[in-house]
LOTOR-979681 format. One record per residue (C-alpha): residue in three letters; x, y, z. Coordinates in pm, whole numbers, padded with zeros to 5 digits, always signed. Each point is the difference from the previous one (the first is absolute). Layout:
% LOTOR-979681
AlaXYZ
...
//
This chain:
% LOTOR-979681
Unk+01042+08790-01341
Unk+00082-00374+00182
Unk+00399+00018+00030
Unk+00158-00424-00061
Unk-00038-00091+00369
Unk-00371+00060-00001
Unk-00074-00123-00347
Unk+00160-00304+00183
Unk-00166-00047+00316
Unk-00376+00017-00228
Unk+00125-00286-00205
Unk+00053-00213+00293
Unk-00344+00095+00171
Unk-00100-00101-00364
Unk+00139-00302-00020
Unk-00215-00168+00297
Unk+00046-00286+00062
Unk+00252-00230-00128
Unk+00024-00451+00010
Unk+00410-00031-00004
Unk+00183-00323-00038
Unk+00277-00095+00285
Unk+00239-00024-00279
Unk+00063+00096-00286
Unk-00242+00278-00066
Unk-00034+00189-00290
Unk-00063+00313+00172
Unk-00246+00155-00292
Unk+00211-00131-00296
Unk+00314+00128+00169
Unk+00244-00316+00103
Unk+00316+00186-00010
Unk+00092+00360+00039
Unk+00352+00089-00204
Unk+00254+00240+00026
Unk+00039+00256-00289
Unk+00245-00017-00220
Unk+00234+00267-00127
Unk-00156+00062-00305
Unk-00389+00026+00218
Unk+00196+00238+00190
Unk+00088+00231-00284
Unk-00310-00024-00125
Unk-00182+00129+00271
Unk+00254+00217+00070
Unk-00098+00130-00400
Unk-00374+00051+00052
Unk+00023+00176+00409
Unk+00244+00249-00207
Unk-00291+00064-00317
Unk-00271+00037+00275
Unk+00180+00256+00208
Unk+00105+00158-00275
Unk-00382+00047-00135
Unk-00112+00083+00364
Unk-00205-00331+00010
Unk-00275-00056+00252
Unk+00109-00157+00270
Unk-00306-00285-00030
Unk+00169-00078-00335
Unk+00366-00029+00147
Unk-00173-00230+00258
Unk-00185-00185-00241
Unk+00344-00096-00180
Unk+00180-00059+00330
Unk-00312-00253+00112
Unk+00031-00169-00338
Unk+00374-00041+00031
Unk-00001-00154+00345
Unk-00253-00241-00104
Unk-00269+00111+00249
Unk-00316+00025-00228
Unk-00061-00323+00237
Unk-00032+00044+00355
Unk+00315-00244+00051
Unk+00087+00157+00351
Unk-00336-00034+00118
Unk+00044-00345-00140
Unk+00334-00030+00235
Unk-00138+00175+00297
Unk-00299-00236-00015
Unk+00177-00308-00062
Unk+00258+00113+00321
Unk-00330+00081+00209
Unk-00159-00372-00084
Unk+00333-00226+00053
Unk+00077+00164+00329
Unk-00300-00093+00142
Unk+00007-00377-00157
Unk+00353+00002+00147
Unk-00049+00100+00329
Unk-00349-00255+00034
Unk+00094-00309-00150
Unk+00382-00014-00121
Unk+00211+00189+00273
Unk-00182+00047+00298
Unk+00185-00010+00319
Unk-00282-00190+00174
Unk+00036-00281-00222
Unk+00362-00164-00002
Unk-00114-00235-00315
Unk-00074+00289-00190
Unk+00319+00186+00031
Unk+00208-00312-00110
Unk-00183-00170-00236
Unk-00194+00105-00367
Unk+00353+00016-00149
Unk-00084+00041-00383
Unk-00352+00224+00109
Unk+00276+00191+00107
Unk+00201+00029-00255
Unk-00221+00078-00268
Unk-00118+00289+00197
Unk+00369+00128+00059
Unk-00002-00034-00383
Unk-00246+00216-00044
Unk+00102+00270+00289
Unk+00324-00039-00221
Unk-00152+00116-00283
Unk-00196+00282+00109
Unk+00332+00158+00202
Unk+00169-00050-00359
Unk-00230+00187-00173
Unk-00026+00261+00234
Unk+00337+00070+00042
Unk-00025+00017-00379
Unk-00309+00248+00002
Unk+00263+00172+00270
Unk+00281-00015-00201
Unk-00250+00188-00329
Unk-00158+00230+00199
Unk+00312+00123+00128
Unk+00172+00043-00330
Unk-00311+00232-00100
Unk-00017+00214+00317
Unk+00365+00078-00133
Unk-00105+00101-00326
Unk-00279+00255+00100
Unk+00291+00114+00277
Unk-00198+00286+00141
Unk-00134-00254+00198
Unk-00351-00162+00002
Unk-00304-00048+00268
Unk-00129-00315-00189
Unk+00309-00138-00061
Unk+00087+00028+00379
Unk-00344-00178+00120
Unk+00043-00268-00248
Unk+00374-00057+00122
Unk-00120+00070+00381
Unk-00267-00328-00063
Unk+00229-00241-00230
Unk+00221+00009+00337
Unk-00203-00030+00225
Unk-00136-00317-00185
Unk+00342-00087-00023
Unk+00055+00021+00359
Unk-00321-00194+00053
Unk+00089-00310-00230
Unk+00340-00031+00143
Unk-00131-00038+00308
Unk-00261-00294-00097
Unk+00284-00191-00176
Unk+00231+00063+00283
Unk-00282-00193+00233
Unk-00011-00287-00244
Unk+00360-00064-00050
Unk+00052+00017+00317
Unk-00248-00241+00046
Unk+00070-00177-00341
Unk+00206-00367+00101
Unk-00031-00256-00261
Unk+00032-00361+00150
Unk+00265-00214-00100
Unk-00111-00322+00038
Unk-00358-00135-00167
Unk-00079-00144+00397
Unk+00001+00296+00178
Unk-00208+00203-00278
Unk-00347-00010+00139
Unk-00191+00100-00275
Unk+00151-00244-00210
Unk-00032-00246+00171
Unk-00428+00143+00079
Unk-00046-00012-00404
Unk+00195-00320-00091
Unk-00213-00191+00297
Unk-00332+00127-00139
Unk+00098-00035-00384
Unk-00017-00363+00101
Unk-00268-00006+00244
Unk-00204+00208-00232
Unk-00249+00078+00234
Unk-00311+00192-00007
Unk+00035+00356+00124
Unk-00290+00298+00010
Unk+00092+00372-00012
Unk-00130+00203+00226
Unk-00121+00396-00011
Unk+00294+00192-00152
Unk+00063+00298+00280
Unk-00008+00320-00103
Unk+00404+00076+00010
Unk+00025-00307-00279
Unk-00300+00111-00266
Unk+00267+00271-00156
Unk+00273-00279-00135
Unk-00070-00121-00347
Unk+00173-00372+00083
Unk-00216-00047+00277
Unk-00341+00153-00199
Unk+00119-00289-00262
Unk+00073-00229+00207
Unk-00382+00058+00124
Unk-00166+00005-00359
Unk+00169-00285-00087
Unk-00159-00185+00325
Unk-00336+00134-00088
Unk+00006-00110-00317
Unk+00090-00367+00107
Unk-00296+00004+00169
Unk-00266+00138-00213
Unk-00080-00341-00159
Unk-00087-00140+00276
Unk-00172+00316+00165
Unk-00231-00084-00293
Unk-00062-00332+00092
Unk-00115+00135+00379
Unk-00362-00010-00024
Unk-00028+00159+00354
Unk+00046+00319+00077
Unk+00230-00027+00277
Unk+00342+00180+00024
Unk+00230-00159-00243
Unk+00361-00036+00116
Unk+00323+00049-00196
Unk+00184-00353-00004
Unk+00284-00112-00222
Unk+00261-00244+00027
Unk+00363+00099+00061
Unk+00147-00107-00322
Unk-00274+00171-00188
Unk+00136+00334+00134
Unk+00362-00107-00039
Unk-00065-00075-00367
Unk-00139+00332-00042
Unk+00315+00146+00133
Unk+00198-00173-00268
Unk-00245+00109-00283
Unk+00035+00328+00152
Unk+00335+00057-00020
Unk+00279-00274+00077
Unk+00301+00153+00074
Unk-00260+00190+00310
Unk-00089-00359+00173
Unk+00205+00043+00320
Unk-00167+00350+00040
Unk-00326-00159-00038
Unk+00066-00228+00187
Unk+00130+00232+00294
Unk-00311+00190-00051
Unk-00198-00290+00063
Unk+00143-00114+00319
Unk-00061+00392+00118
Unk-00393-00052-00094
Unk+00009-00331+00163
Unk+00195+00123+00285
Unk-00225+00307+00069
Unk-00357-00271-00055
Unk-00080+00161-00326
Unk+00029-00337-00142
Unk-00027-00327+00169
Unk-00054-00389-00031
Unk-00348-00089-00052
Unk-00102-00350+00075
Unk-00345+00051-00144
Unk-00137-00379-00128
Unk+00319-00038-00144
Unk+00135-00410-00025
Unk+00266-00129-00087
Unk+00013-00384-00077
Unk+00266-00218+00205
Unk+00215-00027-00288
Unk-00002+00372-00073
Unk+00082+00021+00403
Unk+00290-00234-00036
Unk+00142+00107-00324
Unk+00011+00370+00205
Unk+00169-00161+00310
Unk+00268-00110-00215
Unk+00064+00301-00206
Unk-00017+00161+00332
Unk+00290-00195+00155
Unk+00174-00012-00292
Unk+00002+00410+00035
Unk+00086-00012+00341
Unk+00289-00226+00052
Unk+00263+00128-00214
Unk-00028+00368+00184
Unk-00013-00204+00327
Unk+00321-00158-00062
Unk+00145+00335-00149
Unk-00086+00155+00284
Unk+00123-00302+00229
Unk+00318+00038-00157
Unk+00003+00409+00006
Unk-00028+00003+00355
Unk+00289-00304+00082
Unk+00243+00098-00223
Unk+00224+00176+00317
Unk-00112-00341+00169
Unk+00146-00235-00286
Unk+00279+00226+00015
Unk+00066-00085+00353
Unk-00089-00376-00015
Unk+00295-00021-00239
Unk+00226+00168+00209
Unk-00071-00243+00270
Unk+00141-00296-00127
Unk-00212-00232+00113
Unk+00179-00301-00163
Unk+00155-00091+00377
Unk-00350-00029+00157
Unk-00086-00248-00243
Unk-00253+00146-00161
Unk-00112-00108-00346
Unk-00001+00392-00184
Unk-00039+00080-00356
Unk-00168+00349-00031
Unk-00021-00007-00362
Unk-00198-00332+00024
Unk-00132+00173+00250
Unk-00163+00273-00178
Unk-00164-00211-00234
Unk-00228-00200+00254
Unk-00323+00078+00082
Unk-00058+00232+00275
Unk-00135-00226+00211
Unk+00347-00148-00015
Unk+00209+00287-00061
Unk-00077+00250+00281
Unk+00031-00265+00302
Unk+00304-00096-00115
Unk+00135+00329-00010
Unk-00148+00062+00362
Unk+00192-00301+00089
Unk+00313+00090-00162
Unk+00010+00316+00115
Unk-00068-00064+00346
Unk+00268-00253+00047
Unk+00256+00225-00201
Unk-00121+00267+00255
Unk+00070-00205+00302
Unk+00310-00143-00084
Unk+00187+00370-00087
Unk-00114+00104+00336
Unk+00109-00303+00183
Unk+00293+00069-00074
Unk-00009+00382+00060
Unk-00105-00089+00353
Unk+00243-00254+00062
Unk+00254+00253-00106
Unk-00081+00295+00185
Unk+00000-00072+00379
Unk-00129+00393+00103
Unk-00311+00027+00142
Unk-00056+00336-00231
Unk+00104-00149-00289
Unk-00200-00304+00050
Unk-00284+00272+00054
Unk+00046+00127-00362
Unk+00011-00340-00163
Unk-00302-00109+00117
Unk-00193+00296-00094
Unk+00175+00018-00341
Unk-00154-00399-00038
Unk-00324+00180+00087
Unk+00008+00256-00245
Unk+00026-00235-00248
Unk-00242-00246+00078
Unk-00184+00262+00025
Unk+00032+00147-00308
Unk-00041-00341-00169
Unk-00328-00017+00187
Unk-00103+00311-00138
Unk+00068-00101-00420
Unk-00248-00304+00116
Unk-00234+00237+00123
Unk-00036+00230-00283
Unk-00018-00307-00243
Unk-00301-00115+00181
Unk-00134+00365+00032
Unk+00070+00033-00410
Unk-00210-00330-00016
Unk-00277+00084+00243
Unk-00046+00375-00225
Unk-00002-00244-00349
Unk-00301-00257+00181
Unk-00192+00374-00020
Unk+00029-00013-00414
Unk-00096-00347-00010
Unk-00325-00011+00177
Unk-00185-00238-00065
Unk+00332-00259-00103
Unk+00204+00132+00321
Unk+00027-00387+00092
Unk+00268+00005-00209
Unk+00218+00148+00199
Unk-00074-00201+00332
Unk+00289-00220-00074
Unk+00234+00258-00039
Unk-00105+00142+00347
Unk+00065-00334+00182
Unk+00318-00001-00105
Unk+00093+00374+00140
Unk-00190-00079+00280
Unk+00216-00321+00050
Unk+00364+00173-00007
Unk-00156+00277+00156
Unk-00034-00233+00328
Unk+00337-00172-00094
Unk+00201+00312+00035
Unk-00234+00074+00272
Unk+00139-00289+00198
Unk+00343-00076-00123
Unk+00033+00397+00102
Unk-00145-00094+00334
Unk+00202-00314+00019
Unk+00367+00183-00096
Unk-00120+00251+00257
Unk-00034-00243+00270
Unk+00382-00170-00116
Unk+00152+00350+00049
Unk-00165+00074+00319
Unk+00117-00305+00137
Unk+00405+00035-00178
Unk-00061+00365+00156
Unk-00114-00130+00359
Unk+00300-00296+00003
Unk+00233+00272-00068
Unk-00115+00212+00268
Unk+00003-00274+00230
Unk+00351-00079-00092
Unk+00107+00336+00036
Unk-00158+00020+00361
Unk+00137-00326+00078
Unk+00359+00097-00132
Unk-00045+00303+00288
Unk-00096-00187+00256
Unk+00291-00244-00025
Unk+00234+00344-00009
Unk-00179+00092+00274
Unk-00001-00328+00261
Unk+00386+00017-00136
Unk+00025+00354+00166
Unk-00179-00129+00252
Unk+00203-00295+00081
Unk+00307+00188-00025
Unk-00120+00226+00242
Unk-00087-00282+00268
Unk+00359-00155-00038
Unk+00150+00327+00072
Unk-00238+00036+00305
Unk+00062-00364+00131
Unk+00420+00127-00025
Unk-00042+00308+00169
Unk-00175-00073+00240
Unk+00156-00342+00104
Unk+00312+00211+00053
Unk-00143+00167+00273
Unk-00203-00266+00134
Unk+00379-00199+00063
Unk+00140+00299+00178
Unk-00113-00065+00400
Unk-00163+00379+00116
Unk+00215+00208+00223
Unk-00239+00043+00283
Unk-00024-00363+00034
Unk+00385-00037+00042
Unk-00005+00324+00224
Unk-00260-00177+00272
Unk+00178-00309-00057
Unk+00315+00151+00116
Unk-00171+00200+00267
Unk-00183-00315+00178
Unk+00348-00216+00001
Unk+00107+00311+00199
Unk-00194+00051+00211
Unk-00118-00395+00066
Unk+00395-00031+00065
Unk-00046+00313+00269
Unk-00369-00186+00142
Unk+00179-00318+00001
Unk+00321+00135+00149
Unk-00243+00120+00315
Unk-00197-00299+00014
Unk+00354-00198+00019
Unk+00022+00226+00314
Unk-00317-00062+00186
Unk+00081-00374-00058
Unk+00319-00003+00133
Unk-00093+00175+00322
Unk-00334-00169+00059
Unk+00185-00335-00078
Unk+00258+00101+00257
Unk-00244+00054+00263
Unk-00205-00318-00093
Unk+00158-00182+00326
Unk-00028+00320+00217
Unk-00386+00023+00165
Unk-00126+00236-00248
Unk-00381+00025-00119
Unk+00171-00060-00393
Unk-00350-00105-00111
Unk-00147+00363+00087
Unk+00273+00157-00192
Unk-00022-00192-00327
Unk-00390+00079+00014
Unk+00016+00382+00067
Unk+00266-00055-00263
Unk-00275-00166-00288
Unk-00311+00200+00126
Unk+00211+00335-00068
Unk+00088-00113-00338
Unk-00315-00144-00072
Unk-00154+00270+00017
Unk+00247+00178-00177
Unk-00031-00214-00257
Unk-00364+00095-00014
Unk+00017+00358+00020
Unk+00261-00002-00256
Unk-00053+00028-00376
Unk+00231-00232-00204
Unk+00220+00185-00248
Unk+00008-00265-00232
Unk-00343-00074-00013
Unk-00093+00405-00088
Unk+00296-00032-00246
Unk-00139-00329-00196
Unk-00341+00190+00027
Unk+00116+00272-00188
Unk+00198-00210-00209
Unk-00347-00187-00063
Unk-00162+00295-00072
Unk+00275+00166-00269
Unk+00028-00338-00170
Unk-00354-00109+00013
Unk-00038+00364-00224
Unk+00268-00113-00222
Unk-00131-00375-00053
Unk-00330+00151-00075
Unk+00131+00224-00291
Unk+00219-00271-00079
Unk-00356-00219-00071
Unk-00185+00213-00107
Unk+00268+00083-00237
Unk+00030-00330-00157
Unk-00386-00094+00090
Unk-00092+00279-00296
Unk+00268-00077-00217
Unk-00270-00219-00126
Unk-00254+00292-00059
Unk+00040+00187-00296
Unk-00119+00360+00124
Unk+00078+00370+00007
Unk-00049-00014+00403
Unk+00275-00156+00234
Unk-00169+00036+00352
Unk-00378+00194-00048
Unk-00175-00179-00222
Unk-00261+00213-00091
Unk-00141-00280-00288
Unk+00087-00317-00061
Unk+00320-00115-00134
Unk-00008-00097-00375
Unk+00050-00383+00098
Unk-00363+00008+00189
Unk-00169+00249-00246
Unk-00043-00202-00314
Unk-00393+00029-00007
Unk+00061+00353-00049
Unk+00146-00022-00374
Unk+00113-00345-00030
Unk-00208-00276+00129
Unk-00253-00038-00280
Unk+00322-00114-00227
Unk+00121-00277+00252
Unk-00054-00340-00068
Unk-00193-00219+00261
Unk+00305-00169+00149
Unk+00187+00396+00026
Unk-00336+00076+00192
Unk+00001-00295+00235
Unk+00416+00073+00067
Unk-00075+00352+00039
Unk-00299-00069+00235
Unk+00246-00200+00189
Unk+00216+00229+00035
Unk-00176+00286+00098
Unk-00205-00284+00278
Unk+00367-00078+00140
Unk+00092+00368+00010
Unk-00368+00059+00241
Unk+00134-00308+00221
Unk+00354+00128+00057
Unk-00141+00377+00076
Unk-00284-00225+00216
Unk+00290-00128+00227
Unk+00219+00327-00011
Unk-00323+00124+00118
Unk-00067-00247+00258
Unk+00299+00050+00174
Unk-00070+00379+00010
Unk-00294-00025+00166
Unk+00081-00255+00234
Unk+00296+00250+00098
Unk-00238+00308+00024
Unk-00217-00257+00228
Unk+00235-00039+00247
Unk+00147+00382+00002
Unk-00408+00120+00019
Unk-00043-00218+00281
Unk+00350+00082+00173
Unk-00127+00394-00019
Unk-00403-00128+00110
Unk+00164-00123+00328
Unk+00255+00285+00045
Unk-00328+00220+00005
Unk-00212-00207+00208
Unk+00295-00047+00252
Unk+00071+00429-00030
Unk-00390+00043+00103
Unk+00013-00285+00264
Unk-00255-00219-00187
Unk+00054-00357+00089
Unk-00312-00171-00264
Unk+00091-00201-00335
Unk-00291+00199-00178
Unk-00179+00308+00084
Unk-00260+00194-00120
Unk-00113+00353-00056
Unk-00240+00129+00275
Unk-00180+00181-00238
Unk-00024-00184-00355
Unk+00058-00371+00184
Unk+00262-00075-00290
Unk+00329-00179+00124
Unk+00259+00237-00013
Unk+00328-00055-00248
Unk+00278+00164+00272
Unk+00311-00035-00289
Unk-00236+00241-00247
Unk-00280+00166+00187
Unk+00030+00362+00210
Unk-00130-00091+00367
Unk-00130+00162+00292
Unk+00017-00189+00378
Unk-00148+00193+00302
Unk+00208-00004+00253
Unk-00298-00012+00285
Unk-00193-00277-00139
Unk+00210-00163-00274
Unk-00286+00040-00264
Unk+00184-00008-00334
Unk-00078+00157-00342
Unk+00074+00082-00318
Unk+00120+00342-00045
Unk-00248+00041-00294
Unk-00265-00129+00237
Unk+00026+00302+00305
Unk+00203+00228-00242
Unk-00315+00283+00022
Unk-00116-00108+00343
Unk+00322+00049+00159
Unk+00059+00348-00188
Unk-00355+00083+00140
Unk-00016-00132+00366
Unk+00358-00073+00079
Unk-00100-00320+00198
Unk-00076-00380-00015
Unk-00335-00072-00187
Unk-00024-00315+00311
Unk+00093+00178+00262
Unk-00032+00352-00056
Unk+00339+00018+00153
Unk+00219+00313-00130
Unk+00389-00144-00089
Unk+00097+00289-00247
Unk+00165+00344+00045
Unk-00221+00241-00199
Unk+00252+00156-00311
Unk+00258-00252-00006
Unk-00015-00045-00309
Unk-00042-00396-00036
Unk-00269+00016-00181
Unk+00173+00175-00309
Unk+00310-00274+00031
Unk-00232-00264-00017
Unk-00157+00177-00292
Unk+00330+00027-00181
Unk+00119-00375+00051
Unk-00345-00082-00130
Unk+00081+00121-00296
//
């Protein structure tokens, strides 16, 4: 004997296959699925009590438990069916992840099938709910009972999950504009175009509404399939309201779901427009166009108005009334668009500017100023981006109104225009700020470089004091010598008063005076010669400290001018004569012609300083040239090396002079002959001691 479960599971291989309706299904006669009542209770309660007590079959207590759950109909094949059918329609055309349009749109499809998932959870929790109450009667417990419970949950479990996908997926839009598939079915109700349907796919054939909806096509068609005297394929055509009025015939209050349905067939190319040999006359044509715009404005301007409203908000804030500007937003509002939304730009733009004017002038900080600017940014941007997604709503609507999208041309002028308004002005406010941003940089700077020459200044005065003190105060040495030569010119003078008075007393006496004064001048002649004067080593060395000091003192004040890290190395330029580095490209052409100038007057004056320099190593080169020549007892202005005939530089130059023949050379020259030979290469004479090492001194002052 077949227990429940299996009686079951034959019923449903029975059944076959079965056409179900995305909503409201019938499920074999069996809409709704109730709860028993108290008194159904009892009653079955009543009869499981006879049959036990008459030891019943247990086919007959199954027979009376199937006929009191209402399962003479295979309703949970019905439901497992139905659940195994929608899951795949969801998951292909309604809330497929790979398709973003899908998941947000087909609002009402939607809904109707959460309707229905609705209802079959009801009734199973229902079925749930009787089945339970019976598996208490028969309370020793029941292996049918259990199998039937075990699937209702698991069906359960299975439908919450599909509704769970579709609510979350389930967001009804709140304005008519941003509905798609209104907007998709209200466009061709009035273009009333010519559409074909295509093959049904497979997944599709098993819904009753969309089997209608193809009979219904079919049968438009027929007529005129008669007509065909060829033999050709014969295509499905019909004209959109056709198939919307057989939506209302079918039933009214399910339009939208139509409707939702038919976007999905057009959507997936089950049905499309058909041009075919279609024509309309120009006055058919223009009575569309104007329909058309008639449909399209209002939303426009709803949506215009959607997306402003924190904008109008703002512009009100502003109070534009000082800029005198002429504003009336609730005028406003009323104009056309083409009127309406430049204005707004406009009004917006200026209210923008002025509030952060004033922020800027208020805020000095160069951080702060920082966050101003980019909070101005932010919002132009963000008013940049509500133009954008106007013109991207009415770029997606041109797609629905193929072939009358030249509707919506003027519209897209007039986003394009602000679009390059705020474009500009943005660039234009940009360029203000940089420059209110650069002046008060430069004001800054020039503020600390006015602190700075101060400090500067200041320190110069203090220099000039201290060091004029000192310069007043006559140096100690000085007065020291000074006091020593009166000395000792009193003591020379005191003997010389001597020699005068005795030679001048002898004057008459026959005396060779003459002799005497002359042995006197030639010994102190030559004295004079041999002797070093004191003062003149004194004011050399004098020369020398101060000479130091007056060149720091210069150099000091010479690179006061220079604005650089370095005092005395310059390893780079100063900052003064480095402005093609970061700064010349921003000078005007008079700063370039003073700076060239400058930097031309700077070459001259190191030109001189460099003059002199050379002129002085000139004379000190040649001093040390003759020092040589007269040390080696060479007597010519210019010589030359005896062995590379190049005239030899004596101040710089290494040389070699044999002593035998007077040949000379440059040390480079004979450097490995002498080492080798020891001798003169002209005359072979030998003039050094072997190992005394000259060769290895010469080798160090070389280098």
């Amino acid at each position: 004997m077949y227990d429940f479960f299996h009686l079951l599971c034959i019923r449903i291989y029975i059944a076959g296959k079965i056409i179900l309706n995305l909503t409201n299904n019938t499920f074999n006669d069996t809409r709704e699925v109730r709860t028993f009542t108290k008194e159904e209770i009892l009653e079955i309660k009543g009869t499981l009590t006879k049959l036990k007590s008459k030891n019943a079959e247990d086919s007959e207590i199954t027979e009376f438990i199937e006929s009191k759950l209402n399962l003479s109909s295979p309703i949970l094949n019905s439901y497992s069916k139905y659940l195994e059918e929608i899951t795949a329609f969801l998951n292909v055309y309604i809330i497929s992840s790979e398709v973003e349009l899908n998941y947000k749109y087909y609002y009402h499809l939607k809904s109707r099938i959460l309707t229905e998932l609705n209802q079959i959870i009801n009734n199973l929790q229902n079925l749930n709910s009787n089945c339970s109450n019976i598996k208490r009667l028969i309370k020793n417990g029941n292996v049918i009972l259990n199998n039937l419970l075990s699937n209702i949950l698991d069906l359960l479990r299975q439908s919450n999950d599909i509704a769970s996908k579709i609510i979350t997926s389930l967001k009804e839009t709140q304005n008519l504009y941003d509905d798609q598939l209104y907007l998709w079915t209200e466009i061709n109700k009035i273009k009333n175009l010519n559409f074909k349907l295509n093959e049904i796919p497979e997944a599709l054939e098993n819904w009753n509404e969309i089997k209608e909806l193809y009979i219904f096509i079919k049968s438009l068609n027929e007529v005129f399939k008669k007509r065909k005297k060829d033999k050709q394929e014969f295509l499905l055509t019909f004209h959109f309201d056709e198939l919307y009025q057989f939506f209302l015939s079918t039933d009214e209050k399910k339009v939208k779901f139509y409707s939702d349905l038919t976007y999905l067939l057009n959507f997936n190319k089950i049905i499309e427009e058909y041009q075919g040999d279609e024509f309309i006359n120009i006055l058919e044509r223009k009575e569309i166009i104007e329909k058309l715009k008639h449909f399209v404005k209002p939303l426009l301007k709803e949506l215009i108005l959607e997306k402003f409203q924190d904008i109008i908000v703002e512009i009100e804030d502003f109070n534009l009334k000082d800029k005198h500007v002429d504003i009336d937003l609730k005028t406003l509002k009323d104009q056309k668009i083409g009127v309406f939304v430049p204005k707004l730009v406009d009004y917006y733009i200026i209210g923008l500017e002025k509030k952060f004017q004033k922020k800027i002038h208020d805020d000095t900080e160069t951080e702060e100023f920082e966050k101003i600017a980019d909070f101005y940014y932010t919002k132009i941007d963000n008013f940049y981006s509500k133009i954008q997604e106007i013109e991207d709503w009415v770029l997606t609507l041109e797609n629905f109104l193929i072939p009358y999208d030249s509707i919506t041309e003027s519209y897209r002028k007039i986003f394009t225009n602000v679009s390059s308004e705020i474009y500009r002005r943005k660039n234009e406010y940009l360029s203000f700020i940089k420059t209110v941003k650069d002046e008060d940089v430069r004001v800054n700077i020039r503020k600390f470089i006015k602190e700075k020459i101060s400090e500067l200044n200041e320190l110069i005065r203090t220099y000039e004091d201290e060091t004029s003190l000192i310069i007043k105060e006559e140096f100690p040495q000085l007065k020291q010598i000074r006091e020593i030569l009166s000395r000792y010119s009193a003591k020379i003078q005191k003997i010389k008063d001597e020699v005068y008075k005795i030679l001048d007393s002898k004057k008459t006496q026959d005396i060779d005076i003459y002799q005497l004064i002359k042995f006197w001048e030639e010994n102190f002649n030559r004295k004079r010669q041999q002797l070093t004067f004191l003062i003149s080593l004194l004011i050399n060395k004098l020369f020398k400290s101060f000479k130091e000091l007056l060149d720091k003192e210069g150099f000091l004040f010479a690179t006061i001018t220079e604005i650089s890290e370095q005092t005395e190395n310059f390893e780079e330029l100063p900052l003064n004569f480095a402005l093609s580095a970061f700064l010349a490209e921003k000078l005007t052409e008079d700063e370039l012609r003073e700076r060239i100038a400058e930097i031309g007057s700077k070459i001259n004056h190191l030109n001189s300083s460099l003059g002199l320099y050379q002129v002085e190593l000139s004379k000190l080169e040649k001093i040390l040239a003759n020092r040589v020549k007269l040390s080696k007892g060479i007597s010519d202005s210019e010589v030359q090396c005896t062995v590379c005939h190049k005239y030899i530089n004596f101040a710089k130059g290494q040389v070699i002079t044999c002593p035998f023949c007077g040949s000379t050379y440059h040390y480079l020259c004979v450097a490995f002959w002498l080492s080798k030979y020891n001798s003169c290469p002209m005359c072979q004479n030998n003039f050094l001691e072997p190992h005394s090492n000259l060769f290895e001194d010469q080798e160090d002052q070389e280098q």
